[in-house]
PDB file of N, CA, C and O in Angstrom:
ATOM      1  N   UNK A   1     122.756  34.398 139.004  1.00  0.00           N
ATOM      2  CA  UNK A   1     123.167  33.956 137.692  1.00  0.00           C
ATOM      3  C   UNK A   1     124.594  33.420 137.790  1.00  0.00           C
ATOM      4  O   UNK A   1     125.515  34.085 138.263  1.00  0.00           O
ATOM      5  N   UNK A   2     124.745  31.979 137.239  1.00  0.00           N
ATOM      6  CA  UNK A   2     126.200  31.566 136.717  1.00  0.00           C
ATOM      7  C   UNK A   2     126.735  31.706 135.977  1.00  0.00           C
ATOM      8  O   UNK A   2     125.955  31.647 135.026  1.00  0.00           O
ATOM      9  N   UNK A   3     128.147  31.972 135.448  1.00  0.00           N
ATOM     10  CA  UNK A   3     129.048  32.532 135.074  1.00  0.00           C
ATOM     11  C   UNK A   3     130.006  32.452 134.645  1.00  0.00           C
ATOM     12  O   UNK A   3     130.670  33.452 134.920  1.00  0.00           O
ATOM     13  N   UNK A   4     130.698  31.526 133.865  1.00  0.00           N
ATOM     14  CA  UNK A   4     132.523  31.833 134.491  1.00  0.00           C
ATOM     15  C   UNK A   4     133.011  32.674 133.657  1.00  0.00           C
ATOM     16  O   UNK A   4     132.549  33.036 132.575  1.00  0.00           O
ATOM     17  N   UNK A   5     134.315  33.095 134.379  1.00  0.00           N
ATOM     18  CA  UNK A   5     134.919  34.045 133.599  1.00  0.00           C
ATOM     19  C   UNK A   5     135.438  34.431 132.218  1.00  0.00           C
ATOM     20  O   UNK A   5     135.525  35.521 131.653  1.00  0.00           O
ATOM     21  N   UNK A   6     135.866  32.753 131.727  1.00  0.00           N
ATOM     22  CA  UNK A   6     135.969  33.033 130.611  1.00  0.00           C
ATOM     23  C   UNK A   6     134.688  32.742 129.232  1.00  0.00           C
ATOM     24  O   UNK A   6     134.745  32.449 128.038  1.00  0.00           O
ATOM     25  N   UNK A   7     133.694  33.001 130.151  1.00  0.00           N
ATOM     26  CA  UNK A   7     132.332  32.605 129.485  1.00  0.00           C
ATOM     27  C   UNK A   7     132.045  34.218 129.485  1.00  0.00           C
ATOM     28  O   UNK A   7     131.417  34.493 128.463  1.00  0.00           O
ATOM     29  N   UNK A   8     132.289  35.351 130.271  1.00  0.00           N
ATOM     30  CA  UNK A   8     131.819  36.233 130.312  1.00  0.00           C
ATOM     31  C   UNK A   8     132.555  36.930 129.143  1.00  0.00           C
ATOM     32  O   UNK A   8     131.905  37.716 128.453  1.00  0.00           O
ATOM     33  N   UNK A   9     133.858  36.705 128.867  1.00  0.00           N
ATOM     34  CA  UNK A   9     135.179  37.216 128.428  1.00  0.00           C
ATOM     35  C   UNK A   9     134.608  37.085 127.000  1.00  0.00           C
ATOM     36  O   UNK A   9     134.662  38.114 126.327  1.00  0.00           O
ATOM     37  N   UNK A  10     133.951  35.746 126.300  1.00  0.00           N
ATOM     38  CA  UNK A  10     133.395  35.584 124.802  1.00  0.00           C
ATOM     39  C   UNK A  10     132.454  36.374 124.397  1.00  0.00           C
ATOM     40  O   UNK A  10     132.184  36.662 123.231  1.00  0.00           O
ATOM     41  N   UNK A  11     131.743  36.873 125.740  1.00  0.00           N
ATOM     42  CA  UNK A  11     130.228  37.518 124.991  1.00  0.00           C
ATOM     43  C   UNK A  11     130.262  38.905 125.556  1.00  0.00           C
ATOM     44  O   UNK A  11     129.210  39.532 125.686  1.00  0.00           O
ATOM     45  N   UNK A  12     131.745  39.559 125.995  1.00  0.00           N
ATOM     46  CA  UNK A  12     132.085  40.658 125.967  1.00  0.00           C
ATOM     47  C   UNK A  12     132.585  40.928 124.769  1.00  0.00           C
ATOM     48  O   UNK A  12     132.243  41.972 124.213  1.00  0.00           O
ATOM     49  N   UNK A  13     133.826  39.707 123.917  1.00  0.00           N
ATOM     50  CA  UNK A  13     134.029  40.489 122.592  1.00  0.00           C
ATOM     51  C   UNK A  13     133.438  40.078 121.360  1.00  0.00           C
ATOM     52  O   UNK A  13     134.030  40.271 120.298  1.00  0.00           O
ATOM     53  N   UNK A  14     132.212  39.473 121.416  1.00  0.00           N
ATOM     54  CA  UNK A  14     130.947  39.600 120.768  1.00  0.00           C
ATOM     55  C   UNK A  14     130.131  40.808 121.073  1.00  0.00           C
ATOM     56  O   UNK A  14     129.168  41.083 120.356  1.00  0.00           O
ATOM     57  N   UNK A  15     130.388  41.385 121.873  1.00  0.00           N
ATOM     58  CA  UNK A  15     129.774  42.466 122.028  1.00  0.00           C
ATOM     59  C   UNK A  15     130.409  43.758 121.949  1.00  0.00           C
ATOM     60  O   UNK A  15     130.040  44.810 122.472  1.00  0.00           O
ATOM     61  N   UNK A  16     131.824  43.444 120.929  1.00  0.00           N
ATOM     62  CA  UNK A  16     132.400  44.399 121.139  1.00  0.00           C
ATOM     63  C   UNK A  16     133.773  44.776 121.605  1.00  0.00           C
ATOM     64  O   UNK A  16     134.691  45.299 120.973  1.00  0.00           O
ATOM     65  N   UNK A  17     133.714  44.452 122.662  1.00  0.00           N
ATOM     66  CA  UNK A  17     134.578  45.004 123.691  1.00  0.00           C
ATOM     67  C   UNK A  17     136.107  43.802 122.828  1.00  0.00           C
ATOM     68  O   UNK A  17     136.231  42.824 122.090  1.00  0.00           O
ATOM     69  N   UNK A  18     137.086  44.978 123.753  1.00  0.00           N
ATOM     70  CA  UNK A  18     138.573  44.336 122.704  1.00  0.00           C
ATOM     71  C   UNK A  18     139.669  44.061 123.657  1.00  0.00           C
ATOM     72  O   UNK A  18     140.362  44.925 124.192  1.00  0.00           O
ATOM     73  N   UNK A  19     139.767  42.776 123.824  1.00  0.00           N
ATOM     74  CA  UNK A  19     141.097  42.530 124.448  1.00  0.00           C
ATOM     75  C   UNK A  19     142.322  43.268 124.525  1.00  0.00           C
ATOM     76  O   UNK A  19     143.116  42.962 123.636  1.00  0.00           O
ATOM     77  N   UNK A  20     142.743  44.221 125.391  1.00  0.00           N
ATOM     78  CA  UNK A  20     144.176  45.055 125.184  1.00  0.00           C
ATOM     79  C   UNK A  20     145.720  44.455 126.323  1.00  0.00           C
ATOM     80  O   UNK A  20     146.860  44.897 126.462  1.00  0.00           O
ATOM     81  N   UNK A  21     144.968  43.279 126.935  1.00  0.00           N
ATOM     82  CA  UNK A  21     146.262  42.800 127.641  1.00  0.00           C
ATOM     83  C   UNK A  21     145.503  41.280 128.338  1.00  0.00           C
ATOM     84  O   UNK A  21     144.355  40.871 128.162  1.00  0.00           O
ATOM     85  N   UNK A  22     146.291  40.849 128.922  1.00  0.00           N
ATOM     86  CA  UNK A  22     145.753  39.551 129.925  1.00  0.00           C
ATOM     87  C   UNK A  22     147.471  39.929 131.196  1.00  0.00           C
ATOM     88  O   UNK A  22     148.531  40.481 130.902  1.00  0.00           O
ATOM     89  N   UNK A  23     147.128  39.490 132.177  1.00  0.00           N
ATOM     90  CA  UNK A  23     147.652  39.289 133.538  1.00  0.00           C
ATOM     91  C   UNK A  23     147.373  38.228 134.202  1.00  0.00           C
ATOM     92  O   UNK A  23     146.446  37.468 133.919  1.00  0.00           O
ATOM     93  N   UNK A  24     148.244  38.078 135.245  1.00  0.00           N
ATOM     94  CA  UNK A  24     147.923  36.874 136.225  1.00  0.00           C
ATOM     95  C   UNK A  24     146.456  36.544 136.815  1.00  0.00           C
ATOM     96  O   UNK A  24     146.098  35.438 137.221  1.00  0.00           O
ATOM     97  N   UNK A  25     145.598  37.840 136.780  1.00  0.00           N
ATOM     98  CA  UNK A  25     144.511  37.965 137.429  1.00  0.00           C
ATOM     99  C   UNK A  25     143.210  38.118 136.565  1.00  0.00           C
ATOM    100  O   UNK A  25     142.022  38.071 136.886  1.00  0.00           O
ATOM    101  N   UNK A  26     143.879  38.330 135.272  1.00  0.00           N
ATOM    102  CA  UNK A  26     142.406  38.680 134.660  1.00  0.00           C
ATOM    103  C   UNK A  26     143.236  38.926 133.220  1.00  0.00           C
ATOM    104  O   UNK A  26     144.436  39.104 133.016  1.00  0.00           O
ATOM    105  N   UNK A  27     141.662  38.833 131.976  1.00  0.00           N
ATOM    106  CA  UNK A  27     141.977  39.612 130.608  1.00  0.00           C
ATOM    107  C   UNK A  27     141.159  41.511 131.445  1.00  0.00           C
ATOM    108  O   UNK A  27     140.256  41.759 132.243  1.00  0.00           O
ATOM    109  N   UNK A  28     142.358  42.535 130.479  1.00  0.00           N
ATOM    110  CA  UNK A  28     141.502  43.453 130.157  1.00  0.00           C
ATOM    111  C   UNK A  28     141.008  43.661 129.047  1.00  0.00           C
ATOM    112  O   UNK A  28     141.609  43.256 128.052  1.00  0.00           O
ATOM    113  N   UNK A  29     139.927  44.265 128.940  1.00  0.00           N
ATOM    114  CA  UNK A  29     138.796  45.046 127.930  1.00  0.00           C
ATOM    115  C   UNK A  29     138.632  46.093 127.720  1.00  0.00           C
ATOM    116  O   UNK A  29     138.917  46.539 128.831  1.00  0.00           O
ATOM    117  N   UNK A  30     138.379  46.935 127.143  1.00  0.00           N
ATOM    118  CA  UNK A  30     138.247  47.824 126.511  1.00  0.00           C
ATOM    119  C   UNK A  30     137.211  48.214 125.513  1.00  0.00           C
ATOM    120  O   UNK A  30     137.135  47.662 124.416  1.00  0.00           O
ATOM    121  N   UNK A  31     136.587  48.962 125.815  1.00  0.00           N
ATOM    122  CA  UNK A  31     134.910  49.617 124.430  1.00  0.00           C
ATOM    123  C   UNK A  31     134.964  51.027 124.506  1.00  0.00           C
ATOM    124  O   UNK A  31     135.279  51.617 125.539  1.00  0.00           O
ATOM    125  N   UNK A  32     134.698  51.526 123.557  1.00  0.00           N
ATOM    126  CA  UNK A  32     134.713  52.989 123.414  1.00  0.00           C
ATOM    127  C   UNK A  32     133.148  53.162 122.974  1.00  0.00           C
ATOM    128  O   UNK A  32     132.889  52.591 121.914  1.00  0.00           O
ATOM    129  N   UNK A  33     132.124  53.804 123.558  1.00  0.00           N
ATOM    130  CA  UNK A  33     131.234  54.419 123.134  1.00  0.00           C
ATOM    131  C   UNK A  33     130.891  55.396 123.038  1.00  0.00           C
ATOM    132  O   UNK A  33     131.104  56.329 123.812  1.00  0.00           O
ATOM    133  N   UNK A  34     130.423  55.399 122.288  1.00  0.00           N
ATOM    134  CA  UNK A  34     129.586  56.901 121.347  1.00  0.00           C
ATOM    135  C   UNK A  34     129.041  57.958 122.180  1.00  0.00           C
ATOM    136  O   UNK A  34     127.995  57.609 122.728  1.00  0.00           O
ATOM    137  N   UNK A  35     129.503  59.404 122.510  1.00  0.00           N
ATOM    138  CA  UNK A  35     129.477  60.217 122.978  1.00  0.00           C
ATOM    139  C   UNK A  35     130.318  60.130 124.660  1.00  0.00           C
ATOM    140  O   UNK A  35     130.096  60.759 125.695  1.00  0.00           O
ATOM    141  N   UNK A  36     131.405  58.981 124.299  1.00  0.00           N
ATOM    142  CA  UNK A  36     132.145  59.475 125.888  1.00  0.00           C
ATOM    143  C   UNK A  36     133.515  59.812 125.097  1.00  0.00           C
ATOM    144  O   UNK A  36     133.661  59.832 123.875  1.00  0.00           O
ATOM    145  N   UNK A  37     134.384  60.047 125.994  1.00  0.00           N
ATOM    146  CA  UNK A  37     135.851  60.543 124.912  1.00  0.00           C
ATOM    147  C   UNK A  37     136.785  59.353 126.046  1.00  0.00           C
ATOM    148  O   UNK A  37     137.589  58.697 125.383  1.00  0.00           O
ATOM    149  N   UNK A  38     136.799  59.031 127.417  1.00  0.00           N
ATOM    150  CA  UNK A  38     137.309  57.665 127.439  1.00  0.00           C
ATOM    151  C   UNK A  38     136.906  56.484 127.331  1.00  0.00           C
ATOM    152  O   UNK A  38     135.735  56.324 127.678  1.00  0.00           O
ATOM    153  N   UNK A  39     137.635  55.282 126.851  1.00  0.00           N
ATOM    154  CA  UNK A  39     136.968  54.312 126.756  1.00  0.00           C
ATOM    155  C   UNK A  39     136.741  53.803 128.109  1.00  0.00           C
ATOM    156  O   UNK A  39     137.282  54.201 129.141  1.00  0.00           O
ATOM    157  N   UNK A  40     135.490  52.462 127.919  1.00  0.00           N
ATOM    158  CA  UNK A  40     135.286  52.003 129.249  1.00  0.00           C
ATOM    159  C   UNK A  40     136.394  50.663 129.662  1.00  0.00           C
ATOM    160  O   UNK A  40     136.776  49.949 128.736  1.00  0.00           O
ATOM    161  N   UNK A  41     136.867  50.381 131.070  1.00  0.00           N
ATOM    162  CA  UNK A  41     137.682  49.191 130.504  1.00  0.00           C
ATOM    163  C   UNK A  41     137.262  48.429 132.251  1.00  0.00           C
ATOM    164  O   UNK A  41     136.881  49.010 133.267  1.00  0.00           O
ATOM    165  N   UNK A  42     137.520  47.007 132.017  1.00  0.00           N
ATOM    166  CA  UNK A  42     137.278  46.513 132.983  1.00  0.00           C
ATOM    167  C   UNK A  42     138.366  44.882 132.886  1.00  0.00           C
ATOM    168  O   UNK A  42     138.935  44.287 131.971  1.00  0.00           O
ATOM    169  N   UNK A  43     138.287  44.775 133.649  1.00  0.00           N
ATOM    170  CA  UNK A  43     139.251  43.372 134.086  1.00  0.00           C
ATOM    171  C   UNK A  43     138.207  42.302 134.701  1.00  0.00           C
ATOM    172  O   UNK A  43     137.365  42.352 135.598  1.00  0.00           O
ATOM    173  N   UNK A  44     138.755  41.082 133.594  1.00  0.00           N
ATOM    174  CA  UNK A  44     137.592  39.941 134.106  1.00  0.00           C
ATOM    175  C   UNK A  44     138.588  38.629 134.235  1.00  0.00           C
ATOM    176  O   UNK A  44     139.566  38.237 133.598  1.00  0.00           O
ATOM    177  N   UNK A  45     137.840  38.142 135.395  1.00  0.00           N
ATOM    178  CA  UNK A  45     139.025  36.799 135.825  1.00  0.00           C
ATOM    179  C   UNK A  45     139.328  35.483 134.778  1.00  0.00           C
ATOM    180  O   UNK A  45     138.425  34.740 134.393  1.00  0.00           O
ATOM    181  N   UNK A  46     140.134  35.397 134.558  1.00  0.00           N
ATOM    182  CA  UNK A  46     140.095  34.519 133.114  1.00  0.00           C
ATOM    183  C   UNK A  46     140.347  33.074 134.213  1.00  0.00           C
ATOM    184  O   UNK A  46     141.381  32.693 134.762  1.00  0.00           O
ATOM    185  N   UNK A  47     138.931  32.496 134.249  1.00  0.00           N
ATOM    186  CA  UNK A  47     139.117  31.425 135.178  1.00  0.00           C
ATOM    187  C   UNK A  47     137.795  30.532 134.474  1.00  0.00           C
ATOM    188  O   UNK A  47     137.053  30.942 133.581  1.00  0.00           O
ATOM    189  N   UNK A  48     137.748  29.268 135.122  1.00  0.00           N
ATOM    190  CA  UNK A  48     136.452  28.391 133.730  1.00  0.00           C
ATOM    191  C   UNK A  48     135.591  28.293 135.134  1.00  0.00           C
ATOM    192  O   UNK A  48     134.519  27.689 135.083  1.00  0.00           O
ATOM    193  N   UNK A  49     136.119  28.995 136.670  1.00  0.00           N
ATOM    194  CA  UNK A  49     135.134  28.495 137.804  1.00  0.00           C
ATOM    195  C   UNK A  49     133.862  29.489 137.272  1.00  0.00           C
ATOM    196  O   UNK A  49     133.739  29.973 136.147  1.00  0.00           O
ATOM    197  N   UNK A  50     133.049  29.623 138.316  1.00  0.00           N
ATOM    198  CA  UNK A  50     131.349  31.001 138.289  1.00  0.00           C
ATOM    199  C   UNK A  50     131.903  32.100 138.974  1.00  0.00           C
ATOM    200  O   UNK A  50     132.086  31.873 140.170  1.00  0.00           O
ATOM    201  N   UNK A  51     132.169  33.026 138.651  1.00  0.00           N
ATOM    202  CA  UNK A  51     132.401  33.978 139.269  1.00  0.00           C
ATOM    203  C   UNK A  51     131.410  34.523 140.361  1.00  0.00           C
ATOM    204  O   UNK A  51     130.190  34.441 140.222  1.00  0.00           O
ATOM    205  N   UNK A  52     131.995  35.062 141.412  1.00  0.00           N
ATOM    206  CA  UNK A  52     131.511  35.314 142.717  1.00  0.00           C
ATOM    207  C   UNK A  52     130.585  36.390 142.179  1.00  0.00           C
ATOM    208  O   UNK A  52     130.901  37.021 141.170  1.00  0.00           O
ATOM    209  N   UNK A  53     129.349  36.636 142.885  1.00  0.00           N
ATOM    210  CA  UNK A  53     128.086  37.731 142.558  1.00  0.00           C
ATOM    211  C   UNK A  53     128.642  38.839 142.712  1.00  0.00           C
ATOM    212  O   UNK A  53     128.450  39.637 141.795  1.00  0.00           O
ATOM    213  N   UNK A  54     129.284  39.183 143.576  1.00  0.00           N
ATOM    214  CA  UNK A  54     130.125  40.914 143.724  1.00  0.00           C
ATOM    215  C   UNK A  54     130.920  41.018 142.506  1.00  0.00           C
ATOM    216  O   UNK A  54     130.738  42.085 141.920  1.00  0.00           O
ATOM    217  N   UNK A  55     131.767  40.206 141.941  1.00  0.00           N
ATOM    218  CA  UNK A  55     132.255  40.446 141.239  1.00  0.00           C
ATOM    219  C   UNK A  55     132.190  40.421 139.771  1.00  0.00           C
ATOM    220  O   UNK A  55     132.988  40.870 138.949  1.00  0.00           O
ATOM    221  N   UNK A  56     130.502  39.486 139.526  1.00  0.00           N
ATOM    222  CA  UNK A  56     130.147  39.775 138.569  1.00  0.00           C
ATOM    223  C   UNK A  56     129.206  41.192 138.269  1.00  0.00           C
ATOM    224  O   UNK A  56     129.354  41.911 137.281  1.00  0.00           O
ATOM    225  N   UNK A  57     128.289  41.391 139.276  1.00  0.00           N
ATOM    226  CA  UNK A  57     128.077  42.616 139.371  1.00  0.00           C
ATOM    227  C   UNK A  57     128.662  43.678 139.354  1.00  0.00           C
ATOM    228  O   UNK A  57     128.072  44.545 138.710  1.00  0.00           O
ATOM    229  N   UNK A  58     130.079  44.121 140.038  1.00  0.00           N
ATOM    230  CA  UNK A  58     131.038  45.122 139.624  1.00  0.00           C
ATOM    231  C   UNK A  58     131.282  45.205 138.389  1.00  0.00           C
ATOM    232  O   UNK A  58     131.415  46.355 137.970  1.00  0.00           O
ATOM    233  N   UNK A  59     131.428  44.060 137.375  1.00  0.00           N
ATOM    234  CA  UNK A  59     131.537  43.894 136.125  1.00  0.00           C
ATOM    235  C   UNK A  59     130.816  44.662 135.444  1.00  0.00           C
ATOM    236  O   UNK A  59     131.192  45.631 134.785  1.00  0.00           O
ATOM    237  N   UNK A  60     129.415  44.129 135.618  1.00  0.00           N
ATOM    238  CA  UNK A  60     128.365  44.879 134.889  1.00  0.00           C
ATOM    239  C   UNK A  60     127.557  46.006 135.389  1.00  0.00           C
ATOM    240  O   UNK A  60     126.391  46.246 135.077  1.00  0.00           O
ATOM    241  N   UNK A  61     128.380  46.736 136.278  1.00  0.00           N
ATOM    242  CA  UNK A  61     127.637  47.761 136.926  1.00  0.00           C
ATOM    243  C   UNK A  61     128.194  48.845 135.923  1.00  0.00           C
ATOM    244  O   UNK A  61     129.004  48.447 135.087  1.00  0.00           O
ATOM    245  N   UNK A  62     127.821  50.233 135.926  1.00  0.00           N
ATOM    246  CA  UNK A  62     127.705  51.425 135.348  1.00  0.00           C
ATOM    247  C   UNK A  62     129.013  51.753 135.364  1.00  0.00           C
ATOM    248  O   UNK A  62     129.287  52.053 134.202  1.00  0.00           O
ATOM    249  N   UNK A  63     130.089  51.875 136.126  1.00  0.00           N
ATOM    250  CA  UNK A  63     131.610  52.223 136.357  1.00  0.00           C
ATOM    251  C   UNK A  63     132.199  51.601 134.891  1.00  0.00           C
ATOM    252  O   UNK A  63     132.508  52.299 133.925  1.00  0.00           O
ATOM    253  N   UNK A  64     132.288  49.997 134.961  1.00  0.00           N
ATOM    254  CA  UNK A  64     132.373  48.885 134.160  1.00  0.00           C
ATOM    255  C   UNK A  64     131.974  49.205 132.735  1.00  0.00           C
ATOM    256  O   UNK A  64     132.298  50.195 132.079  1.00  0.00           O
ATOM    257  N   UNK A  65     131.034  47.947 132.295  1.00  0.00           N
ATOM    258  CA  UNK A  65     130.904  47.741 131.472  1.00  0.00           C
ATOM    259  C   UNK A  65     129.084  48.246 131.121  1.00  0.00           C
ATOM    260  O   UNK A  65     128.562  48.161 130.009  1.00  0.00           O
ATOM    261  N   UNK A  66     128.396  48.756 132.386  1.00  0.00           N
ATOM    262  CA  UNK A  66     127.247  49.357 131.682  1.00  0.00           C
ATOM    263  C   UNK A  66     125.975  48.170 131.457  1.00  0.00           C
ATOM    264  O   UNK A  66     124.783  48.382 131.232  1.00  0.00           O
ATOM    265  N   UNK A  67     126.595  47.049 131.585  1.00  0.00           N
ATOM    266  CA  UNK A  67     125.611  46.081 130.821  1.00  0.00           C
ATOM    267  C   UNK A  67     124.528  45.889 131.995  1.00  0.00           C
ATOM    268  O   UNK A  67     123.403  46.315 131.733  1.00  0.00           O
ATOM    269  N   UNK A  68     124.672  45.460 132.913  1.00  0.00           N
ATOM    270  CA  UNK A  68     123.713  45.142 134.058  1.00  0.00           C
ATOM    271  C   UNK A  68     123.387  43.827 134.094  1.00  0.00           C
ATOM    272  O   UNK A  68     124.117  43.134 133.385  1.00  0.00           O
ATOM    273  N   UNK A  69     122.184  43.017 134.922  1.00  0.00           N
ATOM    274  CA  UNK A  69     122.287  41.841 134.428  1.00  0.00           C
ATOM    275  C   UNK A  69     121.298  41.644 133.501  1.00  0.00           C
ATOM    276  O   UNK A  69     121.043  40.492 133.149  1.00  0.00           O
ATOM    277  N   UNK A  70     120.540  42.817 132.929  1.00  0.00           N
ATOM    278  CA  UNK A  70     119.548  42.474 132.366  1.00  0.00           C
ATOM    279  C   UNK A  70     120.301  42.398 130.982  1.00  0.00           C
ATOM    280  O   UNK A  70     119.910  41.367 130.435  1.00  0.00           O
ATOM    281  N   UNK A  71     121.136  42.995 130.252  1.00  0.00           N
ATOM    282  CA  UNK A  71     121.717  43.325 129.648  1.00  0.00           C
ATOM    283  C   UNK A  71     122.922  42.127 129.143  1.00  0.00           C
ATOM    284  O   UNK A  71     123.462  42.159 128.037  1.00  0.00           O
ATOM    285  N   UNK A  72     123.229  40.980 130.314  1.00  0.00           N
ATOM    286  CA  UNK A  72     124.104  40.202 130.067  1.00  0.00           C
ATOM    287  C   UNK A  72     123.537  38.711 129.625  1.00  0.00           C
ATOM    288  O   UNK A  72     124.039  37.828 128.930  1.00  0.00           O
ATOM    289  N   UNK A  73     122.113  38.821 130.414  1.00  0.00           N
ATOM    290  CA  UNK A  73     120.947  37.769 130.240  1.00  0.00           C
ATOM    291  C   UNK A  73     120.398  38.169 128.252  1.00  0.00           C
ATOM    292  O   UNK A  73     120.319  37.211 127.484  1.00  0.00           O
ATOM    293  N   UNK A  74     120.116  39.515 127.769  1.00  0.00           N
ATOM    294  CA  UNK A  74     120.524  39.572 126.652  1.00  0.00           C
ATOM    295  C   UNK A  74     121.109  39.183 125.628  1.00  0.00           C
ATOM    296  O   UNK A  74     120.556  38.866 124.574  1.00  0.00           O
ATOM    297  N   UNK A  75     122.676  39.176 125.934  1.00  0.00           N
ATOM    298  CA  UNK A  75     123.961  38.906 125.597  1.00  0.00           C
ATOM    299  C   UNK A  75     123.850  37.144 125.251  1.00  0.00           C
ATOM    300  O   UNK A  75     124.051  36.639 124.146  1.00  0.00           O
ATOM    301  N   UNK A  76     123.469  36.400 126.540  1.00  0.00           N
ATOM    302  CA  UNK A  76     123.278  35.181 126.765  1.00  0.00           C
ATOM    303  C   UNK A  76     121.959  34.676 125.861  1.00  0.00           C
ATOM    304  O   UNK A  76     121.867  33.565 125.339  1.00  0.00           O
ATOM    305  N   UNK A  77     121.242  35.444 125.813  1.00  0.00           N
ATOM    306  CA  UNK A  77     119.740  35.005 124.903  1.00  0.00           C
ATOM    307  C   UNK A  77     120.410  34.814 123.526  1.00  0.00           C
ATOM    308  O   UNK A  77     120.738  33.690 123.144  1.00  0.00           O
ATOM    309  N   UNK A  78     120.652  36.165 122.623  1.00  0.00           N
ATOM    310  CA  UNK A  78     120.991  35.981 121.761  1.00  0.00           C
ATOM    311  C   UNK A  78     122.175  35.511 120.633  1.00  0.00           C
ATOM    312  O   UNK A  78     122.213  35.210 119.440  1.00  0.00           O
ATOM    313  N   UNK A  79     123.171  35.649 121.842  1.00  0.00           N
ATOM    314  CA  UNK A  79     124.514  34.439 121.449  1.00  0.00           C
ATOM    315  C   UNK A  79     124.701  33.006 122.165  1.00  0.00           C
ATOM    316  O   UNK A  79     125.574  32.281 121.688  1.00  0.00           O
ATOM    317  N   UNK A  80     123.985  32.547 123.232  1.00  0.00           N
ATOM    318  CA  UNK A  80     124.375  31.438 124.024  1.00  0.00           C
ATOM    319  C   UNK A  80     125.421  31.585 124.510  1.00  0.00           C
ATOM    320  O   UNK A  80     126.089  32.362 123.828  1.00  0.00           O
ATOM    321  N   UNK A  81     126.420  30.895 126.182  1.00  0.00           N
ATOM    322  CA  UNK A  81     127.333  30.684 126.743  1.00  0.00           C
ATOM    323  C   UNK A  81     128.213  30.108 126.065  1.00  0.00           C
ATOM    324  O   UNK A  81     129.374  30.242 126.451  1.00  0.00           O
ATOM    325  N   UNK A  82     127.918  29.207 124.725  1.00  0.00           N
ATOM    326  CA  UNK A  82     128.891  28.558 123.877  1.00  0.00           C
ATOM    327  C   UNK A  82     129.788  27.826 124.976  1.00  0.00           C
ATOM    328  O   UNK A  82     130.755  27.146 124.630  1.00  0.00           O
TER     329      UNK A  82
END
């Protein structure tokens, strides 16, 4: 699946998740869900290239953001890449 970063970055805070800084390397994120007491937070490359498969997968793996890719293909169904 293609990607770019700041394509991932829109339909993370459509989904929620809340910008709490940007850096040279990335925006961070931030979501708090229901029955954890920290929030989850992850750093995504604020770049318009496709992000590399490792690193979109780290994204959406369980540590992260939980989503998976089935979960981001979701995301993508029902809002579009815009």
């Amino acid at each position: 699946m293609r990607i770019s970063g700041r394509q991932l970055i829109r339909l993370l805070e459509i989904d929620g998740w809340q910008v709490r800084g940007r850096a040279t390397h990335g925006v961070f994120l931030f979501k708090k869900f229901p029955g954890e007491t920290i929030p989850r937070t992850t750093v995504v490359p604020d770049k318009a290239d496709d992000l590399p498969d490792g690193t979109l997968g780290a994204i959406l793996g369980v540590k992260q953001t939980g989503l998976g890719r089935t979960g981001l293909k979701t995301l993508i169904e029902k809002h579009g890449l815009g």
